[in-house]
Structures are given as structure tokens and as C-alpha cells.
C-alpha positions as CSV (number, residue, x, y, z in Angstrom):
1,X,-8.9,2.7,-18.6
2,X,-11.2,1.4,-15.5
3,X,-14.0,-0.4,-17.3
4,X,-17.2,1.9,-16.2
5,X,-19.8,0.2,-18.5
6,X,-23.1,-0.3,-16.1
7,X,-24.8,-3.2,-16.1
8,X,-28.4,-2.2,-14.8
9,X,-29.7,-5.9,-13.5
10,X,-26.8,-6.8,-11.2
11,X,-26.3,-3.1,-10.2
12,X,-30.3,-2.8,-9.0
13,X,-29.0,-6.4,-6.9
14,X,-26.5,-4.6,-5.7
15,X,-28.3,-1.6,-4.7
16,X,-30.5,-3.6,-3.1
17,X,-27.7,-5.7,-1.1
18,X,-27.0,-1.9,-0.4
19,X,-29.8,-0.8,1.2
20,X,-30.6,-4.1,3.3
21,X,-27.3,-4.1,5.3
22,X,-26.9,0.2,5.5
23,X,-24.1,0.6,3.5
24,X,-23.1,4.1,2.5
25,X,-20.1,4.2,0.1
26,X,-17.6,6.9,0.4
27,X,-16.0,9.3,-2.4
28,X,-12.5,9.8,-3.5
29,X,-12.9,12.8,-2.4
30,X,-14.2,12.4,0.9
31,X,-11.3,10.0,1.6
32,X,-8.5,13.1,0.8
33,X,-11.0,15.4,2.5
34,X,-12.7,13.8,5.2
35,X,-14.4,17.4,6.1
36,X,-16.9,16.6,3.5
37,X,-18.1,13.4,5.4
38,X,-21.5,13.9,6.5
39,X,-21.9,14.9,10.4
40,X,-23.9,12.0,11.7
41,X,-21.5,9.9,10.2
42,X,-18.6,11.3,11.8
43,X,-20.5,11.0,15.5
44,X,-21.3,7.2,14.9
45,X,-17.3,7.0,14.2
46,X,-17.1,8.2,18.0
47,X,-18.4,5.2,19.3
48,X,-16.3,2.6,16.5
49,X,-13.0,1.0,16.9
50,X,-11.1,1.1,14.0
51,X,-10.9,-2.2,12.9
52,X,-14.6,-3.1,13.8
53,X,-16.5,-4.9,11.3
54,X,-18.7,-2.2,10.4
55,X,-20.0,-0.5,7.2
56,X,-19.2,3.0,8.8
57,X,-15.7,2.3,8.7
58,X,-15.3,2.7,4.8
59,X,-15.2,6.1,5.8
60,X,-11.7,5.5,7.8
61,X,-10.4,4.7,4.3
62,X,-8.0,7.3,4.7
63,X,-4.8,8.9,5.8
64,X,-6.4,11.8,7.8
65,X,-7.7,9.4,10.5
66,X,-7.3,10.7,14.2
67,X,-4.4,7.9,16.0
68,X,-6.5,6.0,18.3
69,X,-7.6,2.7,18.2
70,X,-11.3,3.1,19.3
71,X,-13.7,6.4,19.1
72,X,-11.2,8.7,16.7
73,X,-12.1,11.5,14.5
74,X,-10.2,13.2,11.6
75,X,-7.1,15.1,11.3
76,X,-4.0,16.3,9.3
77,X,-2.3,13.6,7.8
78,X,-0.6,10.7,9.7
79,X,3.2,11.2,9.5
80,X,6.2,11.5,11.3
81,X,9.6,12.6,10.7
82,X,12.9,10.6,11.1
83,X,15.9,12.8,12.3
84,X,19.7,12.7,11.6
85,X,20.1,10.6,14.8
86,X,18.1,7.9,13.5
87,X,19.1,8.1,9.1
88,X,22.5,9.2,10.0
89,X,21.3,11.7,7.3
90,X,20.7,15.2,6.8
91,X,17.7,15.0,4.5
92,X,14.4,15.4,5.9
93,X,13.1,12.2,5.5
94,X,9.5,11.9,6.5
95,X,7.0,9.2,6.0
96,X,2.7,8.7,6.2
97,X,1.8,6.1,8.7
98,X,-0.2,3.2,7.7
99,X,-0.7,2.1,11.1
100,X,-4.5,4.2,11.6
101,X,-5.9,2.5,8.8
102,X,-8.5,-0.2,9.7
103,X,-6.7,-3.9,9.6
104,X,-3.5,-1.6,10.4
105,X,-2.4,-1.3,6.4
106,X,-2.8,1.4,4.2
107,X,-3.9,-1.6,1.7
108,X,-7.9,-0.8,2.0
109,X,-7.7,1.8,-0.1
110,X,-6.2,-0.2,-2.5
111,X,-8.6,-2.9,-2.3
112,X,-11.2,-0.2,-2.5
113,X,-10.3,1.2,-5.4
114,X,-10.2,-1.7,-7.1
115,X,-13.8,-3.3,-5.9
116,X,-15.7,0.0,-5.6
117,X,-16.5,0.7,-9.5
118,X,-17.1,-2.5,-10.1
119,X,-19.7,-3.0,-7.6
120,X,-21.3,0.8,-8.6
121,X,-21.4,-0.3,-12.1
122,X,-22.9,-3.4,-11.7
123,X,-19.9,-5.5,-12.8
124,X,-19.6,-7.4,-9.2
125,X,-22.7,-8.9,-8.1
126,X,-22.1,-9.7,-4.1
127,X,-25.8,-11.6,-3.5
128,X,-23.9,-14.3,-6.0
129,X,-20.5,-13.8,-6.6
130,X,-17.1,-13.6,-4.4
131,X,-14.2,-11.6,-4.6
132,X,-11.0,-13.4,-4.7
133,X,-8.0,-11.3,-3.4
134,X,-4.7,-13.0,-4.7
135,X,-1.7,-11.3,-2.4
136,X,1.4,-11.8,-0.7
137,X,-0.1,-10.5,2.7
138,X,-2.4,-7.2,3.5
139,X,-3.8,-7.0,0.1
140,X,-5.8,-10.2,1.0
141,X,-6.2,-8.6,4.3
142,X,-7.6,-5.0,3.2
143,X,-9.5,-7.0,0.4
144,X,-11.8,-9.4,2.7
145,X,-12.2,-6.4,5.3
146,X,-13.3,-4.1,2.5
147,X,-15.6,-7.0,0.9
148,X,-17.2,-7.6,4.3
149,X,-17.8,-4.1,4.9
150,X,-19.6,-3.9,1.3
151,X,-21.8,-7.0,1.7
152,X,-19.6,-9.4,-0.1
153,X,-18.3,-12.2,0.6
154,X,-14.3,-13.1,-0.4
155,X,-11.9,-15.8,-0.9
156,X,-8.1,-14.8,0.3
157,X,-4.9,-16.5,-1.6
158,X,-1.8,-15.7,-0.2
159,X,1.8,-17.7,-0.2
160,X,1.9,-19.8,3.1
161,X,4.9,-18.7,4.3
162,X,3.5,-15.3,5.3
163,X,3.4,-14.1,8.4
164,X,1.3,-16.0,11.4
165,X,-0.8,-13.0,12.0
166,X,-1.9,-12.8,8.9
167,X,-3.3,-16.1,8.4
168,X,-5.0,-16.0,11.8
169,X,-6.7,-12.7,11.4
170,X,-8.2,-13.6,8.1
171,X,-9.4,-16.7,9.4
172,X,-11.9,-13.9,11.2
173,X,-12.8,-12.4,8.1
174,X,-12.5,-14.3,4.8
175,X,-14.7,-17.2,3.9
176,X,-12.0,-19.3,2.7
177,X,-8.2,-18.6,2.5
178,X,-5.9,-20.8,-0.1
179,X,-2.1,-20.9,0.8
180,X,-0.2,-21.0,-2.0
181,X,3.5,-22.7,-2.5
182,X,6.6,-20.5,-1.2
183,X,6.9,-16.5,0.3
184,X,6.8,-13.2,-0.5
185,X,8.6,-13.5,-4.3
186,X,6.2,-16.3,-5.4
187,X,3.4,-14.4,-7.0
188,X,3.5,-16.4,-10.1
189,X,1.6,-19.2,-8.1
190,X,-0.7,-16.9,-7.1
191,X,-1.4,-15.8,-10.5
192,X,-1.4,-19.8,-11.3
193,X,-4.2,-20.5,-8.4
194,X,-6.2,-17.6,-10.1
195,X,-6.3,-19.1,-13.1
196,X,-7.5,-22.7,-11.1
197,X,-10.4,-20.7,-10.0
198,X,-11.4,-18.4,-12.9
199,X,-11.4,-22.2,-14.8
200,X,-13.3,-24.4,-12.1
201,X,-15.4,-21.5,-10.5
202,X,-16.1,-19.0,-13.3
203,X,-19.7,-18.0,-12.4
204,X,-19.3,-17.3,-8.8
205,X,-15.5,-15.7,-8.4
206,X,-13.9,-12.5,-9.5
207,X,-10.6,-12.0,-9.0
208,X,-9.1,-8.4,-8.2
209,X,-5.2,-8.5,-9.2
210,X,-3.8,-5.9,-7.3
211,X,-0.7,-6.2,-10.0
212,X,-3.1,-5.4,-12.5
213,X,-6.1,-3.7,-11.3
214,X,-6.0,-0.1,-11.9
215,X,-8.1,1.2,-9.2
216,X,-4.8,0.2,-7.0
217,X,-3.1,2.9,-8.4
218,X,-5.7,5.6,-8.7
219,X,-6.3,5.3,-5.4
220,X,-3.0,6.1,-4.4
221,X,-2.6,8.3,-7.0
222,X,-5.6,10.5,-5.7
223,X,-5.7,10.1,-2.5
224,X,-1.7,9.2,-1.2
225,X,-0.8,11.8,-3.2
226,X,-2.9,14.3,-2.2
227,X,-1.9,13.6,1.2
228,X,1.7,13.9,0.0
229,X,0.7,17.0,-0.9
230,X,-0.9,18.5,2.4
231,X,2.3,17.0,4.4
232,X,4.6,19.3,2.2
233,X,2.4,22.0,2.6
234,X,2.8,21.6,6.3
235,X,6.3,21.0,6.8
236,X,8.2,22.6,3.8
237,X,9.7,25.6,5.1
238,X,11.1,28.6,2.8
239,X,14.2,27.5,2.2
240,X,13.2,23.7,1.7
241,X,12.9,21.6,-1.3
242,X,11.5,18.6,-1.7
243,X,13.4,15.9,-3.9
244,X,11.0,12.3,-4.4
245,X,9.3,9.9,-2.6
246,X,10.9,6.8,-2.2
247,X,8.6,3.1,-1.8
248,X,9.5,-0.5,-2.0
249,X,7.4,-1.7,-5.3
250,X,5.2,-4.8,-3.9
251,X,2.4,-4.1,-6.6
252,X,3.3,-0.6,-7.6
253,X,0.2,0.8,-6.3
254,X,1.8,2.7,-4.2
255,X,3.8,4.6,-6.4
256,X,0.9,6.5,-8.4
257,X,1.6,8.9,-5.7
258,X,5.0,9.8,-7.1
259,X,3.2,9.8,-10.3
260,X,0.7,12.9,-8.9
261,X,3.5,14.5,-7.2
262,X,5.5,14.6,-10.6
263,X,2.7,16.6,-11.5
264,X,2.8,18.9,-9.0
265,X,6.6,19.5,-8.6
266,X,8.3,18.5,-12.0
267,X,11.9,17.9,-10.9
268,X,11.0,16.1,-8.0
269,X,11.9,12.1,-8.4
270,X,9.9,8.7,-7.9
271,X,12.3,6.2,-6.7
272,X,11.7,2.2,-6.2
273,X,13.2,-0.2,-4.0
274,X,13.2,-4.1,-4.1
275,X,14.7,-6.8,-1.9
276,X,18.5,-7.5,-2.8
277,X,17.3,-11.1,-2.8
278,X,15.2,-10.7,-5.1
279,X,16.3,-7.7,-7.7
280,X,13.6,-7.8,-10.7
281,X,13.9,-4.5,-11.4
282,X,17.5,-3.8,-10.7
283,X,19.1,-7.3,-12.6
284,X,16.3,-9.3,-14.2
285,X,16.8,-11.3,-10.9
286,X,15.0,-13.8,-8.7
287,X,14.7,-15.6,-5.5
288,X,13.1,-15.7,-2.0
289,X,13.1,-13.2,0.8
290,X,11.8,-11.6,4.0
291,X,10.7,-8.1,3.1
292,X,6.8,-8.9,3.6
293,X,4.9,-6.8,1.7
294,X,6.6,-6.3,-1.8
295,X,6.0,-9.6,-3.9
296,X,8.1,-9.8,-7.1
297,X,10.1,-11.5,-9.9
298,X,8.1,-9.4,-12.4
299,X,7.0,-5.9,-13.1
300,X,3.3,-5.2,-12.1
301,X,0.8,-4.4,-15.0
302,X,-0.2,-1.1,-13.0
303,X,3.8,0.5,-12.5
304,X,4.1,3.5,-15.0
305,X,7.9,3.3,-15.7
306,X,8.4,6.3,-17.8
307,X,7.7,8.0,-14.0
308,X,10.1,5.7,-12.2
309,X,14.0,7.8,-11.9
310,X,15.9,5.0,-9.9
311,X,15.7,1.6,-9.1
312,X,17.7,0.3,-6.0
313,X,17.7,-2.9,-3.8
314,X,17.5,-3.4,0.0
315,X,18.9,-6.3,1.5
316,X,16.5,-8.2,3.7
317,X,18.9,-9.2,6.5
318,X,19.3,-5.4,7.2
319,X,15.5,-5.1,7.5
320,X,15.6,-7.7,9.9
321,X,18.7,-6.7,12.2
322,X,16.4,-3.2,11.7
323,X,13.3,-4.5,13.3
324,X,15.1,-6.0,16.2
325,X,17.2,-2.7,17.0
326,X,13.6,-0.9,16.9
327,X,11.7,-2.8,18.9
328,X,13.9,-4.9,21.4
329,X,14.8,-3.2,25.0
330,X,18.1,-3.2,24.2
331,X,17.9,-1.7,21.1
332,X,15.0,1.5,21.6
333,X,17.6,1.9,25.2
334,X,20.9,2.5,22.9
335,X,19.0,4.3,20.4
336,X,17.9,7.0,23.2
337,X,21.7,7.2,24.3
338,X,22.5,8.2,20.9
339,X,20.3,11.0,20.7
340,X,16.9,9.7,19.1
341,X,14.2,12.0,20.7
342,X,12.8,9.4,23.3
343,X,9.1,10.4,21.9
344,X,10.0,8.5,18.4
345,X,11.9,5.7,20.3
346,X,8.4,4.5,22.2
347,X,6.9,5.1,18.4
348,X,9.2,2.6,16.3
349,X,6.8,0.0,16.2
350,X,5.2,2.3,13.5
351,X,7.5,0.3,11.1
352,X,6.8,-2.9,10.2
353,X,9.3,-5.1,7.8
354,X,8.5,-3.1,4.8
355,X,8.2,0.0,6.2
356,X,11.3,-0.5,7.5
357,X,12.8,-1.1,3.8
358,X,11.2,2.3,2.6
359,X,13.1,3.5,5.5
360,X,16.3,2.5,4.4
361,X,15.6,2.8,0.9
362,X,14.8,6.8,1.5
363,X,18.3,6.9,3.5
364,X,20.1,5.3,0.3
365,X,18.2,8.0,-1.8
366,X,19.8,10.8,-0.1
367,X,23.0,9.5,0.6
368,X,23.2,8.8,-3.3
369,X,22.2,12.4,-4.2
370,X,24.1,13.9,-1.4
371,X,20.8,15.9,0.0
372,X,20.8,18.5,3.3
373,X,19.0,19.4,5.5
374,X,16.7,21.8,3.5
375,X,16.1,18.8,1.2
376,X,12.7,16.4,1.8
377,X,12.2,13.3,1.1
378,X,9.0,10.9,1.5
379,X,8.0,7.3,2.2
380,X,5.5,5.5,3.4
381,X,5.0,3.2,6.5
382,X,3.0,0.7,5.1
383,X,1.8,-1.5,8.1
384,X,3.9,-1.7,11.9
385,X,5.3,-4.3,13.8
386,X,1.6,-5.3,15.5
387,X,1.6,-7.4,12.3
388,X,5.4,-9.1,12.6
389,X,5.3,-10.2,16.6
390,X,5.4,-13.6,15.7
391,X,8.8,-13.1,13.4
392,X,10.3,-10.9,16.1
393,X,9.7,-14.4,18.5
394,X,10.9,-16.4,15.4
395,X,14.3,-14.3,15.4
396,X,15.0,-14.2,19.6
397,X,14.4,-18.3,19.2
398,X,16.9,-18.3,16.3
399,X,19.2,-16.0,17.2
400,X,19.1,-15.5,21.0
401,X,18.9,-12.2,23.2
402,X,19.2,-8.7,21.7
403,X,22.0,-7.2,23.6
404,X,23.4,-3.9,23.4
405,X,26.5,-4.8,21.5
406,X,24.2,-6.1,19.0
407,X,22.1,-2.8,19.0
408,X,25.4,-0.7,18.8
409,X,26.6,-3.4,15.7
410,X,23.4,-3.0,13.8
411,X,23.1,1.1,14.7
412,X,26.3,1.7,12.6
413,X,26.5,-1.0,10.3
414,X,22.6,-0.5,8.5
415,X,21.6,2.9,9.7
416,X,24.7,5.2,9.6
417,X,26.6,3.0,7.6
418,X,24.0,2.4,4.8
419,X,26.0,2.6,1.2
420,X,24.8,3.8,-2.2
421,X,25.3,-0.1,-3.7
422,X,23.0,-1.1,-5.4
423,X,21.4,1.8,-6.8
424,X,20.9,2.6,-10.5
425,X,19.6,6.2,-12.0
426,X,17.1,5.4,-15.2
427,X,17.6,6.9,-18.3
428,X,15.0,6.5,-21.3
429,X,16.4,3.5,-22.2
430,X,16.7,1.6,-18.8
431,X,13.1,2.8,-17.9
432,X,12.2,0.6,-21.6
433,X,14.3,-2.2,-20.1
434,X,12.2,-2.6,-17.4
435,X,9.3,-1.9,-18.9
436,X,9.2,-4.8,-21.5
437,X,10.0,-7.3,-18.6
438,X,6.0,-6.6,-18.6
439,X,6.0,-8.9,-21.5
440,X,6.8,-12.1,-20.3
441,X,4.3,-11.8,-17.2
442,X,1.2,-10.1,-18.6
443,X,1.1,-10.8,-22.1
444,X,2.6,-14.6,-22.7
445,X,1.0,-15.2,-19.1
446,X,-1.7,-13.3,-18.2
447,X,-4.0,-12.8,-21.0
448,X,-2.7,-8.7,-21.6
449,X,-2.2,-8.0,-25.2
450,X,0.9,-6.3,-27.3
451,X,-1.3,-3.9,-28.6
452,X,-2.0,-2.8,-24.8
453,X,1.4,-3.1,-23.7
454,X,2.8,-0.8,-26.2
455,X,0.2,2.0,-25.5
456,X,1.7,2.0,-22.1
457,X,4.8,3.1,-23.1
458,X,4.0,5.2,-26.4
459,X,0.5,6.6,-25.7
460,X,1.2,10.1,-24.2
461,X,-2.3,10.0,-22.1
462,X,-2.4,6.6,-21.3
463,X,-1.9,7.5,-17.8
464,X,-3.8,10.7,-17.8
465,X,-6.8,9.4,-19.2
466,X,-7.3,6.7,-16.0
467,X,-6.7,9.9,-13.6
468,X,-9.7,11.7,-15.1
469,X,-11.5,8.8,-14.7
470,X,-11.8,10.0,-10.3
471,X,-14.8,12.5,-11.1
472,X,-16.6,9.7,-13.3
473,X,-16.3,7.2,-10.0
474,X,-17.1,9.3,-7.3
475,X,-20.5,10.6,-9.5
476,X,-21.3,7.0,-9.8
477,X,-20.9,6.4,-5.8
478,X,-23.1,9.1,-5.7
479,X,-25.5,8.3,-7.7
480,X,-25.6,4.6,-5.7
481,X,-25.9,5.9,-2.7
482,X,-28.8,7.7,-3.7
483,X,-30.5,4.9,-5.0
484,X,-29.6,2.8,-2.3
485,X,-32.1,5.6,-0.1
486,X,-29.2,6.1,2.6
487,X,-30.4,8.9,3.1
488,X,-33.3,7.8,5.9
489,X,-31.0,5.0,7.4
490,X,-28.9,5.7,10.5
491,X,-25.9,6.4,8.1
492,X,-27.1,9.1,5.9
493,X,-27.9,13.0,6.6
């Protein structure tokens, strides 16, 4: 469960912190159904870039944001759906763009649902205390943009081999950044600089473990999957059935959306992917690779495995052929000669390095259950290439001009000739496998207990009961907003 106990002195700080600097807070519920955001609200929006620094734009904490970079309004879902010519499939596979979220990664909602209750219970004092976002890349990112917008101040750990952009933009944003030893699969030293701070700084930090924090998952449980949801409701036709969504694991946030889809169409199947490099899930493996975005060697506290159907593994090198292919000359020119609708050629930069993985990963998924064309499959683009320019530079200096022998090679070798290796369905017994890896992480590590990680796997509402817990949240957002008197500021009705 989300710890709701309200702590009355720090939350009147708070509320006060609130009120100074015109923060308004938004609901879960306003974020899957931005119709219920006041109207005033909305019009300041018309004159706000997306990833200005500005309390207003907690309200852009959603999928249903209108695709512009400056001055946008609401709308349906962002999504877009990859054809035949593209998968070399004939499953419908369509994926939610992460691009339209302020900082360009659908990570802000995590990082809001993990430092919203705390701050409107009390539990997170910002006029003397710092959040510390420990991450392999956006997390830290959506973390110190979410912070600032909330009055709060944050400190950003994140491995130093992580993309350039990333380190320069939260140079911007954070008040102090901390590069930790190694890339994307080192989260252990992350973990390990956490503990450095909770020891030498324990009255002024709290840290917010995505791998851990359960608002991470509630959020995308609530509000990914809802939008999940109103996709299918859009583009399911009569004879169409939809199968599972299918995400690379990074902190397993993500997947709570497969968990409220489960819920909603009971055969369908939650599917998640890792780098081949680095299989945790698939062999108890380890090692280093590229796929930004999805830190492993262990199972996050937060992934409900009892949900998960199939585990498979992506190898990175593909993902970086990929990204080349979509976004080189060369490569978008060949792709239009083989029949990709020119309209989703000029849009590939939608996919960034992991997006690209739960592109593949969703193309594995139907190849391995044979689906057709009345079948549907989702994913999720997490971030686009606007975050990876300085790798796609990296790979022309290594590797020299993209030509179009190269784009033909990589076409047919990772897109119509992706295999069904390294896939494995989950029975009751491999989903326990996985599960207990929790063990070594969380509770020799980290501090969890046994007790708590068997009532993971043996309590039948363990998961249930944190879902109810949305209505509890969004009446105590509420309830600070009131006190915070928004209602007389420029932000409120």
C-alpha cells in the first residue's frame, strides 16, 4: 500500500509553499480525462510551451495532450499505428507516443505519482527537504521537472554513460546531478549512492525509487491504461481482437497498464522485453548495453509477475542498426520505396532507442503467436530520437555514412526478418522464478522484508488494494488545493 498517513505540520508548510508560488495540483482523474480541467486553466495552456518551466504544465501530465510544441490543447490519445510495410507483420501493432509529454518522456507521470501523495500528505516537506531521483535517464529527468514545477528542489543520480542530452538538460533543471559508475544495467550503484545519501544527508533528502515506489505503477496503471483503453475503443473494429501490450521492463512502471487492461479483457496478455545483453528476466543474466531507458540485472519491487505471460529479449545492436534506418536520409528514402506511407516515414523520430525495442519486441510477440490482421497489439513510445542526437553522431563517427545498401541490409535482417528467439511463455511456476529474483535485490539489499515479499505473490488483493488507493489520492489533492486558496489565484476557477 501507498503510505497516506498525514502529517499536519509539514503538510500546512507545504500548503503554504503552495499557495506562494500558485501551484494547483492535478487529479488522476483529470490527467485520463483532461475535459475536467478547469477552463481558465486550459486558456493559460494556449500561451505555454510544453516543456516551459511552469506550474500550469502539471496539467500536461498526460497522454491526451494536443502534438505541438508551444500553445496546444487536449485531444484523443497520442498514438500511431505501424503497418505491414514497416513490422513485416500482419498484426495491428499500434503504440502511445511519449513524445507530447513535457521533457519529451512519458516518465512525469511516473515521477508524479510517486511525489504527489507524499507532498499532499505531508510526508515531503519542499521549504527543507530535496527529492533525490535515482535513474538510468528520464526518470531523473521527469523527476526534477515535476519537483520544480511543485516548489521543490531535487538532486538527479543517474549512470554517466547516459546519453549527452540528458546530462545537459538537467544541468537546466536539477540542483545537483551525481553520475554514478557504468550505463544503463548498473542500477545497483545507483541503489548504492542512495544509500550514501540517506546515511550522510538523512534530514534533508528523500529518495523516490522508481523500482520501488508504487505510485510509478498506479500511475500507469490508471492513467496509461485508461488511455489503452480509449485507443481500443477507437480503433478496434468488429471483427478485431486485441491480444497484449508489449513494453521493455526498465522499472516495470509501465506495465501496470497491462495489469488494468487484464482487467478489462481477461485473455488478453502483458508481455516484457529486456536487452539480450542483459537478460535478467529471461536467464538470471547480466551485463551492459545500449537500450537507454530500461535499467536491469534485477526485478523491480513494483513488477506484479503473476500478470506478466512472456518474457523475451531484444538485442541492442538491432535497436541501433534500427535507429539509423529510421532516421538517416538513406534509410526514411528506402523505407518510402518499400511502401511505408511517406506521412509515418517524416514521423519515425517518434522512436527513440527504447521505443524502438518495444517496437521490435511487439513484432516478436506476433510473429511468436502467429497473429493477423484483425489481431491488436500495443506498445508504448516512451521518448524520440530528440533525446539520442548525440548517439546517432556517435554511430556515423564510428561507423561511417548510412548508405542505402545498409538501409536495405538492416530493413530485412531486423524488421522483416525478426525471429521468435529468445522468447519464453510463463507458466505459474516460471512467473515464481522470476519473482523470487526479488529476493536478493529488495530484501538482502534494500531493506524490503520476507514477510512483504511473500504477500506479493500469495496475497490475492495485494495489487487490488493499491489500485483503490486512486480515489483516496485524488480527494487528498483536492482537499490541498483547497486549502492552498487556488481558487482566487490566476490558476483556479
Amino acid at each position: 500500500m501507498i503510505d497516506l498517513t498525514v502529517y499536519p505540520e509539514q503538510l500546512a508548510r507545504t500548503v503554504q509553499r503552495a499557495r506562494e508560488r500558485d501551484i494547483l495540483i492535478p487529479t488522476f482523474a483529470q490527467m485520463v480525462d483532461p475535459s475536467l480541467i478547469p477552463d481558465r486553466i486550459v486558456a493559460r495552456l494556449h500561451s505555454t510551451g510544453l516543456w516551459d518551466i511552469t506550474p500550469v504544465n502539471l496539467f500536461r501530465i498526460t497522454w491526451k495532450n494536443e502534438p505541438l510544441v508551444r500553445g496546444g490543447g487536449f485531444g484523443g490519445v497520442n498514438h500511431v499505428e505501424l503497418p505491414k510495410s514497416l513490422t513485416g507483420v500482419d498484426a495491428r501493432i499500434i503504440a502511445l507516443v511519449g513524445r507530447w509529454f513535457p521533457t519529451g518522456a512519458h516518465k512525469v507521470g511516473a515521477t508524479f505519482g510517486c511525489l504527489v501523495p507524499r507532498l499532499v500528505t505531508g510526508q515531503f516537506d519542499p521549504t527543507a527537504q530535496k527529492a533525490v531521483w535515482p535513474s538510468t535517464g528520464n526518470f531523473c529527468r521527469g523527476g526534477a521537472y515535476v519537483a520544480t514545477l511543485l516548489g521543490c528542489e531535487s538532486v538527479a543520480i543517474l549512470p554517466e554513460g547516459m546519453s549527452r542530452e540528458r546530462f545537459e538538460w538537467l544541468a537546466r533543471v536539477s540542483g545537483e546531478i551525481i553520475a554514478t559508475p557504468g550505463c544503463e544495467s548498473n542500477v545497483k550503484e545507483i541503489f548504492d549512492k542512495c544509500w550514501e545519501l540517506k546515511a550522510e544527508r538523512a534530514s534533508d533528502v528523500v529518495v523516490f525509487n522508481q523500482f520501488d515506489e508504487f505510485g510509478n505503477h498506479l500511475w500507469h496503471y490508471a492513467v496509461t491504461g485508461r488511455a489503452m483503453e480509449d485507443v481500443l475503443e477507437i480503433e478496434m473494429g468488429p471483427r478485431d481482437t486485441y491480444r497484449g501490450v508489449v513494453l521493455t521492463t526498465g522499472s516495470a512502471g509501465t506495465l501496470g497498464c497491462g495489469d488494468y487492461l487484464k482487467e478489462v479483457f481477461p485473455s488478453s496478455k502483458v508481455a516484457a522485453s529486456e536487452a539480450l545483453q542483459c537478460p535478467t528476466l529471461l536467464l538470471n543474466g547480466f551485463g551492459g548495453h545500449r537500450i537507454e531507458g530500461i535499467g536491469d540485472k534485477h526485478v523491480p519491487w513494483i513488477h506484479d509477475l503473476k500478470n506478466t505471460d512472456m518474457v523475451m529479449a531484444i538485442d541492442d545492436e538491432a535497436c541501433m542498426r534500427v535507429a539509423r534506418l529510421f532516421n538517416e536520409p538513406a534509410g526514411r528514402t528506402y523505407l518510402a520505396r518499400r511502401g511505408v506511407p511517406e506521412v509515418l516515414v517524416r514521423q519515425l523520430d517518434l522512436l527513440g532507442i527504447s521505443g524502438i525495442a518495444n517496437m521490435l519486441s511487439a513484432i516478436k510477440f506476433s510473429r511468436w503467436y502467429e497473429l493477423g490482421e484483425d489481431d491488436i497489439v500495443l506498445t508504448v513510445l516512451t521518448d524520440s530520437m530528440d533525446l539520442y542526437g548525440s548517439r546517432l553522431r556517435e554511430l556515423h563517427k564510428a561507423e561511417g555514412e548510412y548508405t542505402e545498401m545498409d538501409a536495405a541490409a538492416d530493413y530485412h535482417r531486423y524488421l522483416l526478418g525478426c525471429t521468435v528467439d529468445y522468447v519464453e511463455e510463463l507458466g505459474y511456476w516460471d512467473q515464481k522464478r522470476i519473482h523470487n529474483l526479488k529476493y536478493y535485490t529488495w530484501v538482502e539489499q534494500q531493506g524490503k522484508t520476507y514477510g512483504e515479499i511473500q504477500a506479493q505473490w500469495y496475497e490475492r488483493d495485494y495489487w487490488s488494494r493499491i489500485h483503490a488507493q486512486i480515489g483516496e489520492i485524488d480527494a487528498l489533492i483536492e482537499e490541498f488545493n483547497e486549502r492552498s486558496r487556488m481558487s482566487g489565484s490566476e490558476l483556479g476557477d
